[in-house]
C-alpha positions as CSV (number, residue, x, y, z in Angstrom):
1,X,0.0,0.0,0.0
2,X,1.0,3.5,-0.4
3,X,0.1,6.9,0.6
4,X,0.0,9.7,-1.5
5,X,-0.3,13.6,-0.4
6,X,-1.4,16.9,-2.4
7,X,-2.4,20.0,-1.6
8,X,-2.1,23.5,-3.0
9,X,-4.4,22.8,-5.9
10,X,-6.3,25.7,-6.0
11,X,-8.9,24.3,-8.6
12,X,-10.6,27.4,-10.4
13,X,-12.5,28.0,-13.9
14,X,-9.6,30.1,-15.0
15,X,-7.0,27.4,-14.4
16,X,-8.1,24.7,-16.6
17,X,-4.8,23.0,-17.5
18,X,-4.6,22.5,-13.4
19,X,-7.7,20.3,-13.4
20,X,-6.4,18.7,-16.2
21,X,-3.3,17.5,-14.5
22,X,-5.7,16.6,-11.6
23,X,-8.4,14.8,-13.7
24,X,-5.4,12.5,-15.4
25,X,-3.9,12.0,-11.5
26,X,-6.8,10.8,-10.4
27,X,-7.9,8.8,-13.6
28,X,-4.3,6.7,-13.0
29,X,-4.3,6.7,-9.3
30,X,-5.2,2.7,-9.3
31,X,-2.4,1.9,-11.1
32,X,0.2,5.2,-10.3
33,X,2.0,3.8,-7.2
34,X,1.6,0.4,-5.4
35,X,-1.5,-1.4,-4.9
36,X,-4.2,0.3,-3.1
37,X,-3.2,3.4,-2.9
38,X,-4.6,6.3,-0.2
39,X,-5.1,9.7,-1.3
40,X,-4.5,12.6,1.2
41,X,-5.7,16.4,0.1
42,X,-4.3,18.7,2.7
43,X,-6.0,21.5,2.1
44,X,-6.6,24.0,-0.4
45,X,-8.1,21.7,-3.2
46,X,-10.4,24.7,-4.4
47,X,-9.4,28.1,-4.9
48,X,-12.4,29.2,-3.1
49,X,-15.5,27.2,-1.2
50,X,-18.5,29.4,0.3
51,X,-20.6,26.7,1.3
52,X,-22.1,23.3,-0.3
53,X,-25.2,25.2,-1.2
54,X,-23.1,26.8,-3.8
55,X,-24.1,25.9,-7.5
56,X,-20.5,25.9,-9.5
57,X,-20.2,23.6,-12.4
58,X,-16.3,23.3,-11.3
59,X,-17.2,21.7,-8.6
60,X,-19.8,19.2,-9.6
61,X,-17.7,17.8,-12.0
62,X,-14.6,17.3,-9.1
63,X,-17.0,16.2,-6.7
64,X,-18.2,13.1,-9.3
65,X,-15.3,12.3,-9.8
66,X,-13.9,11.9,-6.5
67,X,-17.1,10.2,-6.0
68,X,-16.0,7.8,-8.5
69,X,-12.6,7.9,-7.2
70,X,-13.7,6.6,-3.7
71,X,-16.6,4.1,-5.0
72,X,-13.2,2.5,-6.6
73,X,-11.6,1.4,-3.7
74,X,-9.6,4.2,-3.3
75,X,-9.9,5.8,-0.1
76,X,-9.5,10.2,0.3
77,X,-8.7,12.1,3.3
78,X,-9.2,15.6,3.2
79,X,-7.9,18.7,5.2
80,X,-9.5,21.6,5.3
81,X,-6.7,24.6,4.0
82,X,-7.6,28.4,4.3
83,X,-9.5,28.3,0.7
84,X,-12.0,25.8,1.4
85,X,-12.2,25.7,5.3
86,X,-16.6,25.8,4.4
87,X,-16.3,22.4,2.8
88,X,-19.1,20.6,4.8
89,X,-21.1,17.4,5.4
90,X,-22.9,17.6,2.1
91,X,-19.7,17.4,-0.3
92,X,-18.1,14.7,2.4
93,X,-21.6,12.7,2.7
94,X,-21.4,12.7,-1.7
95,X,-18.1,12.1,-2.3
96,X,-17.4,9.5,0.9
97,X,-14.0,11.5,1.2
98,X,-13.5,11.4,4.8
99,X,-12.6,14.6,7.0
100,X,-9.5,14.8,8.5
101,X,-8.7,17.4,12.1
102,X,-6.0,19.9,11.5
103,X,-3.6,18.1,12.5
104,X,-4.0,14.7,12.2
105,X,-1.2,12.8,13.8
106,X,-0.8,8.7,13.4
107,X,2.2,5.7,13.3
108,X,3.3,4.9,9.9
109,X,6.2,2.6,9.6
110,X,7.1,2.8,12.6
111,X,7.2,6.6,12.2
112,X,5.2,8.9,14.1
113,X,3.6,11.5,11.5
114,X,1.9,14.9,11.5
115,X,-0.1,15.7,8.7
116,X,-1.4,19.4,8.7
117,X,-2.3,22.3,6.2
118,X,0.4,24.6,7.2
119,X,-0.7,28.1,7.8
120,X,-1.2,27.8,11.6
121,X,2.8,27.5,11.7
122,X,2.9,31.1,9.8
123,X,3.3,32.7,13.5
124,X,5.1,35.8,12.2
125,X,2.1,36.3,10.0
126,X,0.2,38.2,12.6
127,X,-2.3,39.9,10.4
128,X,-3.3,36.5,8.4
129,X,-3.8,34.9,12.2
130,X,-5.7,37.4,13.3
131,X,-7.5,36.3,10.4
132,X,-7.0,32.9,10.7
133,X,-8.8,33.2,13.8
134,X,-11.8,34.9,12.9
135,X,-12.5,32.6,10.7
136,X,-12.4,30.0,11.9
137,X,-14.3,30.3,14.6
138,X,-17.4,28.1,14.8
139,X,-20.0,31.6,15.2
140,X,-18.1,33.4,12.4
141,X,-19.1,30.7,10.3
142,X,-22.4,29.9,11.0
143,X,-23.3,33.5,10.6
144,X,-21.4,33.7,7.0
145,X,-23.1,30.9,5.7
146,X,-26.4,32.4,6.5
147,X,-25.8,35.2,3.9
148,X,-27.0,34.8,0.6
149,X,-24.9,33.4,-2.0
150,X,-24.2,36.6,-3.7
151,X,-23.3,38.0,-0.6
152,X,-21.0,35.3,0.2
153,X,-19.2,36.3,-3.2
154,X,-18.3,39.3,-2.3
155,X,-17.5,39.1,1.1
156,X,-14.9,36.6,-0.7
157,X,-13.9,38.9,-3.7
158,X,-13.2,41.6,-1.0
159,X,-11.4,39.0,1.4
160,X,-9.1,38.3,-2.0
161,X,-8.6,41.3,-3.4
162,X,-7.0,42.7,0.7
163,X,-5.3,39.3,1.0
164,X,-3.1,39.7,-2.3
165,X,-2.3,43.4,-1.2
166,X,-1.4,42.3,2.3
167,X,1.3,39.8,0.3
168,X,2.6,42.4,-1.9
169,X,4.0,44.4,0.9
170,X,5.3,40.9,3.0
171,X,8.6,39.6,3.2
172,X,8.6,35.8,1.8
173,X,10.0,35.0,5.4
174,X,7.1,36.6,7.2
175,X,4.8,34.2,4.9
176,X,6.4,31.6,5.6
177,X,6.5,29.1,8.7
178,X,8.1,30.2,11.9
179,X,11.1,27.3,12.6
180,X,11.0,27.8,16.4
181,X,7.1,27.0,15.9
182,X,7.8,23.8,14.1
183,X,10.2,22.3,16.4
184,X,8.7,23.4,19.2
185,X,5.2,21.2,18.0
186,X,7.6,18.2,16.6
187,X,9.4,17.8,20.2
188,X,5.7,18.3,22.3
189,X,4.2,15.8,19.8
190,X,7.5,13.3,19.0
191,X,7.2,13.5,15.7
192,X,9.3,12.1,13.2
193,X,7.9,13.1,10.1
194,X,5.5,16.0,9.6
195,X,4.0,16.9,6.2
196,X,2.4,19.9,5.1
197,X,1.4,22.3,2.3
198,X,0.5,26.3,2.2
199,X,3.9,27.6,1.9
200,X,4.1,26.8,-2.3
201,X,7.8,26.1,-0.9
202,X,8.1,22.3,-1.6
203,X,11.1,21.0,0.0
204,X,12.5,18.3,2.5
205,X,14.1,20.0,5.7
206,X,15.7,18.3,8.5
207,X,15.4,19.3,12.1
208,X,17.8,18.2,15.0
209,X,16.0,18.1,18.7
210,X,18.3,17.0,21.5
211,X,20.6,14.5,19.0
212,X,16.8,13.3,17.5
213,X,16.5,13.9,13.9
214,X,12.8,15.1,12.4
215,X,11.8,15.8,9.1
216,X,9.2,18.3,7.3
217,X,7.8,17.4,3.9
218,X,6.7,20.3,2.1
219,X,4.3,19.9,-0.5
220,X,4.0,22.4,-3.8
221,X,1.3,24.5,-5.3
222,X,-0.3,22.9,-8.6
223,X,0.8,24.8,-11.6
224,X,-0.1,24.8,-15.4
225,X,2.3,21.3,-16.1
226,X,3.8,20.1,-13.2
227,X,3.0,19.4,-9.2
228,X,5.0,18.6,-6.3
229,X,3.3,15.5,-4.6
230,X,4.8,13.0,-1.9
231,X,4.5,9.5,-2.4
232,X,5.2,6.8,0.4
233,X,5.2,3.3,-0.7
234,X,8.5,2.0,0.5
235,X,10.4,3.2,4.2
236,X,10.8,6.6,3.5
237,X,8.4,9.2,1.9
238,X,10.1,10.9,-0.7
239,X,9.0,14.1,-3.0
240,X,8.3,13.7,-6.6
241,X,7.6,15.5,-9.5
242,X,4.0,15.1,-11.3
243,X,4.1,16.2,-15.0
244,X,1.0,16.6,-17.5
C-alpha cells in the first residue's frame, strides 16, 4: 500500500490546464504507485469554497469524480486549508471522502507522522492569524453561511482582493513558517515526520531536537504542467515530481 499527499491545488475556472493535471492524477491513481493506494488532500483543493449550497459547475464535475474515485476502492482524506475551510457534510456525505482534524497525527512505519495544512505555523504572520482566527471560529461561520450566496461572493472577492495586497507588501519570510514554531510542535508531539502544504515552498528539511533527527515534507502549489506531490510506498516518503 502507499500513501500519497497533495495540496495547494487551487482548482478554479480560470485554471483549466490544473484540473487537467488533476483529472489524469486521479484517472491513474489505481495503477500510479503500489497497490491500493490512499489519497490525502491537505487542504486547499479549491481556490475558493462558500458553502455546499453553492451551485458551480467546477465543482460538480470534481465532486463526481472523487465520488467515482472513492466508490473505486480508493480511499481520500481531506484537510481543510484556508481556501476551502466551508467544505461541509454535504460534499463529504457525496463524495465518501473522509474529513480529517488539522492536524492529524498517526504511526506509519514505525514513524510517528503529522499531517497538517500549514498556515497555523505562519506565526510571524500576525495579520493573516488574526485572520485565521476569525474565521475559523465556529459563530463566524455559521453566521457567514447564512448570507445569501451573492453575498458570500463578495464578502470573498473583498477578502481576496485585501489578501493579495497584504502579500505584496510581506517579506517571503514573514509568509512563511516560523522554525522555532515547528520544532517546538515536533518535540511536544515526538514526531518524526510531519507533512504539510500552504507555503508553495516544496522542499525536505531536517530538524535536530536533542541529537533526534525530524523531518518536514513540504508539499508544492499545482501549476499549469507540473506538481509537487509525496508518495510513500517503501520506508521513506520521498517528494516527486508530477508532470502533465
Amino acid at each position: 500500500m502507499a500513501k500519497l499527499f497533495i495540496s495547494d491545488l487551487h482548482l478554479h475556472q480560470d485554471r483549466p490546464e490544473v484540473t487537467d493535471l488533476f483529472q489524469e492524477f486521479i484517472h491513474t491513481l489505481p495503477t500510479f504507485s503500489a497497490p491500493d493506494p490512499e489519497l490525502y488532500i491537505l487542504g486547499d483543493l479549491f481556490e475558493f469554497w462558500i458553502g455546499d449550497d453553492y451551485e458551480d459547475p467546477l465543482h460538480s464535475e470534481i465532486s463526481d469524480q472523487l465520488k467515482n474515485l472513492v466508490k473505486s476502492g480508493i480511499k481520500t482524506y481531506l484537510m481543510h486549508g484556508n481556501r476551502d475551510f466551508f467544505i461541509g457534510k454535504d460534499f463529504l456525505s457525496k463524495t465518501g471522502i473522509k474529513l480529517l482534524p488539522e492536524p492529524t497525527i498517526f504511526s506509519y512505519k514505525n514513524k510517528r507522522v503529522m499531517l497538517s495544512h500549514g498556515d497555523s505555523f505562519c506565526i510571524d504572520d500576525v495579520e493573516y492569524q488574526a485572520y485565521r482566527k476569525i474565521v475559523r471560529n465556529q459563530d463566524w461561520q455559521k453566521s457567514f453561511l447564512n448570507y445569501p450566496v451573492q453575498k458570500r461572493l463578495d464578502i470573498l472577492n473583498e477578502a481576496r482582493d485585501a489578501s493579495i495586497q497584504s502579500q505584496q507588501i510581506k517579506s517571503n519570510e514573514i509568509m512563511d513558517v516560523n522554525q522555532s514554531e515547528v520544532a517546538k510542535v515536533i518535540q511536544k508531539n515526538n514526531i518524526d515526520i510531519l507533512i504539510h502544504g500552504h507555503t508553495h515552498r516544496p522542499n525536505i528539511h531536517t530538524i535536530d531536537i536533542d541529537s533526534k533527527k525530524s523531518f518536514r515534507l513540504v508539499l508544492g502549489d499545482w501549476s499549469q504542467s507540473t506538481a509537487k506531490i509525496i508518495e510513500w510506498a517503501n520506508d521513506e516518503p520521498k517528494l516527486i515530481d508530477l508532470i502533465n
